[in-house]
C-alpha positions as CSV (number, residue, x, y, z in Angstrom):
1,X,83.1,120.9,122.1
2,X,82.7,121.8,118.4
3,X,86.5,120.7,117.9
4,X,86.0,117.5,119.3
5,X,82.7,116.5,117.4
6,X,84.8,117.9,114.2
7,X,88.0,115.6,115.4
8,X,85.2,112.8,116.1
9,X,83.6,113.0,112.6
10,X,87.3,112.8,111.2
11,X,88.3,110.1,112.7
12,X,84.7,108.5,111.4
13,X,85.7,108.9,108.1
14,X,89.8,108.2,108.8
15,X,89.5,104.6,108.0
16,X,87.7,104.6,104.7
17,X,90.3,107.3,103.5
18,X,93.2,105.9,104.4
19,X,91.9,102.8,102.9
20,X,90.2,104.0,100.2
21,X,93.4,105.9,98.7
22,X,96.0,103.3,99.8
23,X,93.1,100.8,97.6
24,X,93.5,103.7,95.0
25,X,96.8,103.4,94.4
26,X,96.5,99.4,94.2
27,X,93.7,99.7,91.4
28,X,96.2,102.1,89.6
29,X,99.2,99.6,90.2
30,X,96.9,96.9,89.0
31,X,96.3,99.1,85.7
32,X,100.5,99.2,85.1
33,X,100.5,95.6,85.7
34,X,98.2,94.7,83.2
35,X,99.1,97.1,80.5
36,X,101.6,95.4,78.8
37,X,98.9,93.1,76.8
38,X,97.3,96.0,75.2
39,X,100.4,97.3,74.6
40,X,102.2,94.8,73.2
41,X,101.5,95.2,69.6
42,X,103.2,98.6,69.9
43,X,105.7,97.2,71.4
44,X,106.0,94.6,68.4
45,X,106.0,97.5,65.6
46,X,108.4,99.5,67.5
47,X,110.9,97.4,68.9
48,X,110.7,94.6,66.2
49,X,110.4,91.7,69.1
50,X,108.8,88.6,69.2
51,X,106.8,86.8,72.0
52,X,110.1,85.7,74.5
53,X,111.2,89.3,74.4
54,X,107.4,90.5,75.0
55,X,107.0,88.0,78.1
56,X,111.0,89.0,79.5
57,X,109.4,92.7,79.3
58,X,105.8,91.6,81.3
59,X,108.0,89.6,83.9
60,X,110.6,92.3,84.6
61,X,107.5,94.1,86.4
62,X,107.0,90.7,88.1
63,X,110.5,89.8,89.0
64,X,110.8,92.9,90.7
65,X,107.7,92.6,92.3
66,X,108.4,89.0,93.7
67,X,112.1,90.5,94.3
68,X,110.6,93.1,96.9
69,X,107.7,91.5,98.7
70,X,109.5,90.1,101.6
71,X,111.2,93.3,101.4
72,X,108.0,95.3,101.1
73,X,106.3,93.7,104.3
74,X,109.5,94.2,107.2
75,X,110.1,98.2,105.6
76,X,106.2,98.5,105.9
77,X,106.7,97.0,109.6
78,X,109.5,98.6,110.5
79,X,108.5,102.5,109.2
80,X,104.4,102.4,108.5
81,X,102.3,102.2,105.6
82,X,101.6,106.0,105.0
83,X,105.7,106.7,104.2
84,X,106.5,103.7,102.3
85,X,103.3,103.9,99.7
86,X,104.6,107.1,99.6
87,X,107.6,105.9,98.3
88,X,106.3,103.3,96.6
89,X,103.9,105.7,94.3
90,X,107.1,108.0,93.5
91,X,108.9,104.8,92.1
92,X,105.7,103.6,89.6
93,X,105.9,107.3,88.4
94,X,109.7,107.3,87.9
95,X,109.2,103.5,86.2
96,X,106.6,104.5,83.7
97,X,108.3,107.9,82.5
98,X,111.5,105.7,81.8
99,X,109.4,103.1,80.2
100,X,107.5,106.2,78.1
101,X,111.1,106.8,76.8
102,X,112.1,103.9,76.4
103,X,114.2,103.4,73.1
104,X,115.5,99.4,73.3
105,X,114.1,96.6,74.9
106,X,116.3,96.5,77.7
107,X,114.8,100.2,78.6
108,X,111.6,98.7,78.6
109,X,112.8,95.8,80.8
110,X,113.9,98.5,83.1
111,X,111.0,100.8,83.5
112,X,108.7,97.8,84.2
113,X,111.4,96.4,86.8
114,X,110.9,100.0,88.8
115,X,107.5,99.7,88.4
116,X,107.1,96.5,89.5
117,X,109.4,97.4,92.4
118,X,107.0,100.5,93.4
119,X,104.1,98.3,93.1
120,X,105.1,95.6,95.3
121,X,104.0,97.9,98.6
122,X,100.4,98.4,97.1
123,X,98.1,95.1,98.2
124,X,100.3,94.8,101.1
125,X,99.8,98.2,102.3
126,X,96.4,97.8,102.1
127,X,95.8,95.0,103.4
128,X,97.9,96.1,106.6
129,X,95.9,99.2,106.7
130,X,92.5,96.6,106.8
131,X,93.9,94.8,109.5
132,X,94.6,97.7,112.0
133,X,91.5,99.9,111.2
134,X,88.9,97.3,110.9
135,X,87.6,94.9,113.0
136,X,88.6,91.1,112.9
137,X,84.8,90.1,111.2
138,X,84.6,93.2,108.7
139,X,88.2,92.4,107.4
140,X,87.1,89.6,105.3
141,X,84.6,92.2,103.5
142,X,87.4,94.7,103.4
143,X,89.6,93.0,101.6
144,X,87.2,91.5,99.2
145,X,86.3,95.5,99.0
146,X,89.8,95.8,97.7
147,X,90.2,93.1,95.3
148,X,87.2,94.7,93.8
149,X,88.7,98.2,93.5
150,X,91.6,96.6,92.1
151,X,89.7,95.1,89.7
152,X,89.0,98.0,88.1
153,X,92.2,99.1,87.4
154,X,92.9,95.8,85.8
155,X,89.6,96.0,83.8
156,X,90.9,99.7,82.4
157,X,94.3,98.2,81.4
158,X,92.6,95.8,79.1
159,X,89.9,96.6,76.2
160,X,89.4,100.3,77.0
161,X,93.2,100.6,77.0
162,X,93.8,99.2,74.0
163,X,90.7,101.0,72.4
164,X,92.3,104.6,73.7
165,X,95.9,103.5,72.5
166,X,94.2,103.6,68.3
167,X,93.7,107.3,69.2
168,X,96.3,108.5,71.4
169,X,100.3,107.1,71.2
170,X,101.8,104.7,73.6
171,X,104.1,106.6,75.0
172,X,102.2,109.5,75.7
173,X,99.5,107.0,77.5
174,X,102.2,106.0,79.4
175,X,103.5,109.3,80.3
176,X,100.1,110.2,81.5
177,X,99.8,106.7,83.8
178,X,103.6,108.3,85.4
179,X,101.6,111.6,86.3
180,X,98.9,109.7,88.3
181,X,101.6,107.9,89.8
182,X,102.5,111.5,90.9
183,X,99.3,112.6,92.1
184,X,98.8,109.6,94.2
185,X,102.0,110.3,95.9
186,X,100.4,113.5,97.4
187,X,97.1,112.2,98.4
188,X,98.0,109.0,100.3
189,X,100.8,111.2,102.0
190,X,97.8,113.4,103.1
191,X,95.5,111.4,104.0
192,X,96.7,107.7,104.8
193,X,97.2,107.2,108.7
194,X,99.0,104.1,109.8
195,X,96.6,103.1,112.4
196,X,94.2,104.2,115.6
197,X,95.3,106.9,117.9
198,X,94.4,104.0,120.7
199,X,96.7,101.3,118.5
200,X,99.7,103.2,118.7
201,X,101.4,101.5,121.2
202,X,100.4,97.9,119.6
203,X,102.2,99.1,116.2
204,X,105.2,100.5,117.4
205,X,108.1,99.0,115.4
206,X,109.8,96.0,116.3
207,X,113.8,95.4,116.5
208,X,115.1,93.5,113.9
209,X,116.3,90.7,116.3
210,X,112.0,90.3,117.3
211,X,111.3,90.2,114.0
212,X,114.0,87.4,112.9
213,X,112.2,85.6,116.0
214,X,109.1,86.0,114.1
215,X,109.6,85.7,110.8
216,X,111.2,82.3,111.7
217,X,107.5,81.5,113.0
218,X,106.1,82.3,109.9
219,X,108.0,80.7,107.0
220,X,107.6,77.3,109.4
221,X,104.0,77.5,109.5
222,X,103.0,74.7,107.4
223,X,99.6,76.1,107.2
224,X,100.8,79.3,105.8
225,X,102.8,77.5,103.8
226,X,99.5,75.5,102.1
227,X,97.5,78.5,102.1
228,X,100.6,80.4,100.2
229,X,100.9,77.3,97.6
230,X,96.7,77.3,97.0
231,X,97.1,80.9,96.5
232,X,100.2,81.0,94.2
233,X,98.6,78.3,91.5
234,X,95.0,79.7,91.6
235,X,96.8,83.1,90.9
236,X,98.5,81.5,87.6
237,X,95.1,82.8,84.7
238,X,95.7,86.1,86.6
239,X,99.5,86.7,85.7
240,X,100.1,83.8,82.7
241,X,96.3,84.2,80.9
242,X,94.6,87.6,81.9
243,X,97.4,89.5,81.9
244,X,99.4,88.2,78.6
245,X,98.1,85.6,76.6
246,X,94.7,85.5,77.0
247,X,94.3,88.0,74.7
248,X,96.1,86.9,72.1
249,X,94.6,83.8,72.3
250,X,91.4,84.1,71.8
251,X,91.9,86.7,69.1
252,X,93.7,83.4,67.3
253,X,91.0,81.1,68.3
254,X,87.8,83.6,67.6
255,X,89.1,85.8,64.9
256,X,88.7,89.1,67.0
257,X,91.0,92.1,67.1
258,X,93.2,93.4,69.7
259,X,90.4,95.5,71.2
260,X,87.4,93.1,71.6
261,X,90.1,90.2,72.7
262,X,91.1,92.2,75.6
263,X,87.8,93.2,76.7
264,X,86.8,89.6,76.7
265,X,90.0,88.8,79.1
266,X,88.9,91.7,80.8
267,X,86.2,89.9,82.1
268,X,88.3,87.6,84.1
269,X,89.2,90.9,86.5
270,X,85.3,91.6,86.2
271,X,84.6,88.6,88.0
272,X,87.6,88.7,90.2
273,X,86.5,92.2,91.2
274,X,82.5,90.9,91.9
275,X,83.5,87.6,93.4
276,X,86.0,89.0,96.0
277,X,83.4,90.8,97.9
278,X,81.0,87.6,97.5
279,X,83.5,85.0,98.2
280,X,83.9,86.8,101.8
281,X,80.3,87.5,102.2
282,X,79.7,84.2,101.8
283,X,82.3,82.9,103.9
284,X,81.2,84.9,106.7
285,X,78.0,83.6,106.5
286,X,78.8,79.6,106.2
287,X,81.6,80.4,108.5
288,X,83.6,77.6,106.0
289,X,86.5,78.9,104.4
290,X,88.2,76.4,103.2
291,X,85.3,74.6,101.4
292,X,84.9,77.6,99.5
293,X,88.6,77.7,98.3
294,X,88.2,73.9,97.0
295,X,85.0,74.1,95.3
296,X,85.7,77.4,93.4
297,X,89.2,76.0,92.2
298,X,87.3,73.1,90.6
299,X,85.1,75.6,89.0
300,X,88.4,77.5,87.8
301,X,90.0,74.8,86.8
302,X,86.3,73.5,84.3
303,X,86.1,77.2,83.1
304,X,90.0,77.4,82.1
305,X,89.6,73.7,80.3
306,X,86.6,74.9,78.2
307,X,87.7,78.3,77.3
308,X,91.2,76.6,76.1
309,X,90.0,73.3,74.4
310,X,86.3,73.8,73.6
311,X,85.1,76.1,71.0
312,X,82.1,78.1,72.4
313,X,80.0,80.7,70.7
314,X,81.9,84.2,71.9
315,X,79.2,85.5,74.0
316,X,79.1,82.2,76.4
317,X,83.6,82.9,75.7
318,X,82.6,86.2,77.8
319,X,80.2,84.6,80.5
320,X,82.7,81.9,80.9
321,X,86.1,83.9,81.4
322,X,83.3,85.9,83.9
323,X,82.7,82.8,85.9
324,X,86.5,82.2,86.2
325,X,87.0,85.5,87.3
326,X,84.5,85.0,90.2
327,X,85.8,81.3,90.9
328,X,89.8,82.6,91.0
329,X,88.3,85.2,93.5
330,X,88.4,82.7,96.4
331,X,92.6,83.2,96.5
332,X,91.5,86.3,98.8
333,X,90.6,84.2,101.7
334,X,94.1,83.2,101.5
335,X,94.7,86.4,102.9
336,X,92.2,86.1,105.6
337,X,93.6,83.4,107.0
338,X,96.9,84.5,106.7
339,X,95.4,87.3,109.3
340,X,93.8,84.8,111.4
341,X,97.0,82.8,112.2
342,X,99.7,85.2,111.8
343,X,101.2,87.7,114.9
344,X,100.2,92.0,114.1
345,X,104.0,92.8,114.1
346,X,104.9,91.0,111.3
347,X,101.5,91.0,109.7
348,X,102.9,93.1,106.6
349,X,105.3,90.2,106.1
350,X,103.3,87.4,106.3
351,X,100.7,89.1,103.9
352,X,104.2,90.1,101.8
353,X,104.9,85.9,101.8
354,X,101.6,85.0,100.7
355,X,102.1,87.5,98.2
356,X,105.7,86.0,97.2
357,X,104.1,83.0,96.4
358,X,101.2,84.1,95.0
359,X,102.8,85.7,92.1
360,X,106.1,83.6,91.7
361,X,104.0,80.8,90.5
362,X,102.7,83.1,87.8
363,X,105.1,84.6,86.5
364,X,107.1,81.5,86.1
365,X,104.4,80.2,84.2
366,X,104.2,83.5,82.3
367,X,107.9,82.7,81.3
368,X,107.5,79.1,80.2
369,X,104.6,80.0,78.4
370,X,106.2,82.2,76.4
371,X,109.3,80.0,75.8
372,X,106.8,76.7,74.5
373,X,105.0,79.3,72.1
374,X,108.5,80.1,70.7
375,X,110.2,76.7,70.6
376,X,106.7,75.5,69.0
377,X,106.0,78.1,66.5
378,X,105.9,77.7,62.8
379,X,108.0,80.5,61.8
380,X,105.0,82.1,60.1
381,X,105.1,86.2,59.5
382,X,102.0,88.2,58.7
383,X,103.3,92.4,57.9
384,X,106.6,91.9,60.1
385,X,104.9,90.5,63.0
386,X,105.1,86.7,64.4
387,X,102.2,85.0,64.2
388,X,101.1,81.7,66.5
389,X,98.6,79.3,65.7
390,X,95.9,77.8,68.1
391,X,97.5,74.6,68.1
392,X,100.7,76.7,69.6
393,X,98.8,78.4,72.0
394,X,97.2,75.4,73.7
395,X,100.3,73.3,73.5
396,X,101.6,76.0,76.0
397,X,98.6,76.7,78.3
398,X,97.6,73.4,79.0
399,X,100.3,74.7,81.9
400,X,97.4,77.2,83.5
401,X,94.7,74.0,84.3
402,X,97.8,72.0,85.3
403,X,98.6,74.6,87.7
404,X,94.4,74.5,88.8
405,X,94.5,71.0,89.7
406,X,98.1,71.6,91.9
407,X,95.7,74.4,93.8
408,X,93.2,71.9,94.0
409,X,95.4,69.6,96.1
410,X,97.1,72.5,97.6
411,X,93.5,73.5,99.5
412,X,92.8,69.5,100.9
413,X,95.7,70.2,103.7
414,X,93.9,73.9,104.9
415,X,92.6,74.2,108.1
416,X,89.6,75.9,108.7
417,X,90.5,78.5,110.9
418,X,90.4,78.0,114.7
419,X,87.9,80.8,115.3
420,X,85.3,78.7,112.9
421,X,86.0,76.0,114.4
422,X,84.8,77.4,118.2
């Protein structure tokens, strides 16, 4: 009797923990991801590169990451969540002790491409894990809960990164980010469960042949197809701005130093990581998703124009990157959509095309980006580094609030989901 209110209490708990560490290692993925802006003028003074080189090295985490998500979502079908991020952790620690020892750019290319390749399994994981231990309304809130733990990796690989980088070296930093890598390979293989003792059955894995069948079914889904498009442009400040050249930028247009410029894009991932939970509360409650997704994109797409083009005291600079933060946020109910429309044997891959999508928009942008500020730069040096003006830097993100108004369009052809609707 005492075993089985000890088993029942376990399995209580069971759902946050498998969650909560598989979220873990998605905040701490989220961290790597970001890193490379606070890094970058470390990277500048040791490797002697300029801005292409810096965004080939953020978009080799990317290209890997985009590389594997289809990949990602039919291993975690076909052999469970709880091995794979297993795996997945062990390769981020093997990518960031390569990159730690990196000595040429290509090394660093490299270490970010395993990284990136680890990475790939974190949201999706998650997410999978949501949708077979929670029920259909608390998913929503779940993965707004995740977005938000996320969030705080991202916030930690901006400003306090770069403040901790003037007291410790890079490499050792990075070093240290390759031995959490390793501790999270033991916790989430002791503690993350695939799904219910009672769900079993329901998850088995499916033959390759039945999942052909399917994933046929859910690359011809035009409303998957929309809600992966919306999601992919509204994604773009993320990758192109938050992540790279946001801080650079408004160190050029405010006059601020490494540090304070990437706590203010920091605040973008702030807002993401208050507005996810919101954005599903709220769509919950109005039972309109869809709505949501098109008003908050205008509001991106405002918040993006003023912070590029208008010159604002810094303090309203911080409230406003906030604001877009909480306003990109709404991409989340892409993925609770995708879960409303989409079959549980090939969930992981549908969440893992969403995903695609979601990021190869970004880091495209993230490429281009960086190629305008290098075709349109003035050849000016300042102490061996390349410097670009403001002029240079909004030439080549007037790209993110182009990318806005194609999400814009993107959510007019969303369905509410049918469940609303009834």
């Amino acid at each position: 009797m005492n075993v089985n209110k000890e088993t029942s209490k376990w399995f209580v708990f069971l759902p946050w923990l498998s969650w909560g560490f598989a979220a873990l290692f998605y905040s701490h993925q989220y961290f790597l991801r970001v890193s490379v802006s606070s890094l970058a003028p470390s990277l500048v003074s040791n490797f002697h590169i300029n801005a292409e080189v810096v965004g080939e090295v953020a978009s080799s985490f990317y290209i890997a990451f985009i590389l594997m998500q289809i990949v990602s979502g039919f291993l975690i079908d076909r052999f469970g969540v709880r091995l794979m991020l297993t795996l997945a952790a062990l390769m981020c620690s093997g990518g960031s002790l390569l990159f730690s020892e990196a000595t040429t750019p290509h090394m660093l290319e490299l270490g970010r491409f395993i990284t990136g390749a680890g990475a790939s399994f974190s949201y999706i994981g998650v997410v999978t894990l949501a949708r077979a231990w929670f029920s259909h309304k608390n998913f929503a809130l779940v993965n707004g809960l995740t977005l938000s733990v996320g969030t705080i990796g991202a916030v930690l690989g901006g400003g306090p990164l770069a403040y901790y980088l003037q007291i410790s070296n890079w490499r050792e930093v990075i070093f240290e980010t390759s031995m959490v890598s390793l501790f999270l390979v033991l916790v989430i293989w002791l503690f993350v469960r695939d799904c219910p003792a009672a769900k079993k059955e329901k998850y088995v894995a499916i033959k390759f042949n039945e999942f052909l069948k399917h994933l046929r079914g859910v690359f011809f889904n035009p409303q998957l197809l929309f809600t992966s498009m919306y999601s992919s442009f509204l994604f773009v400040p993320v990758i192109a701005f938050a992540a790279l050249w946001g801080a650079p930028f408004i160190a050029t247009a405010y006059g601020l130093n490494n540090e304070a410029a990437n706590f203010a894009t920091s605040m973008i991932f702030l807002g993401v990581g208050v507005g996810s939970p919101l954005v599903a509360w709220l769509s919950n409650m109005l039972q309109r998703r869809v709505l949501i997704m098109t008003s908050s994109t205008l509001g991106a797409m405002i918040a993006m124009l003023l912070v590029l083009y208008i010159h604002s005291p810094i303090y309203v600079v911080f409230i406003i990157l906030f604001l877009l933060g909480v306003f990109i946020s709404s991409f989340t109910l892409s993925f609770v959509i995708v879960r409303e429309i989409t079959d549980h044997c090939v969930a992981a891959t549908a969440f893992s095309f969403v995903n695609l999508l979601k990021l190869l928009g970004g880091t495209v942008i993230l490429q281009l980006s960086g190629w305008l500020l290098q075709e349109h730069w003035s050849d000016y040096h300042e102490g061996g580094a390349t410097i670009y003006s403001l002029h240079n830097f909004r030439f080549a993100l007037v790209l993110i609030p182009a990318c806005l108004l194609m999400a814009f369009i993107a959510s007019l052809f969303i369905k509410e989901p049918r469940w609303i609707k009834e």
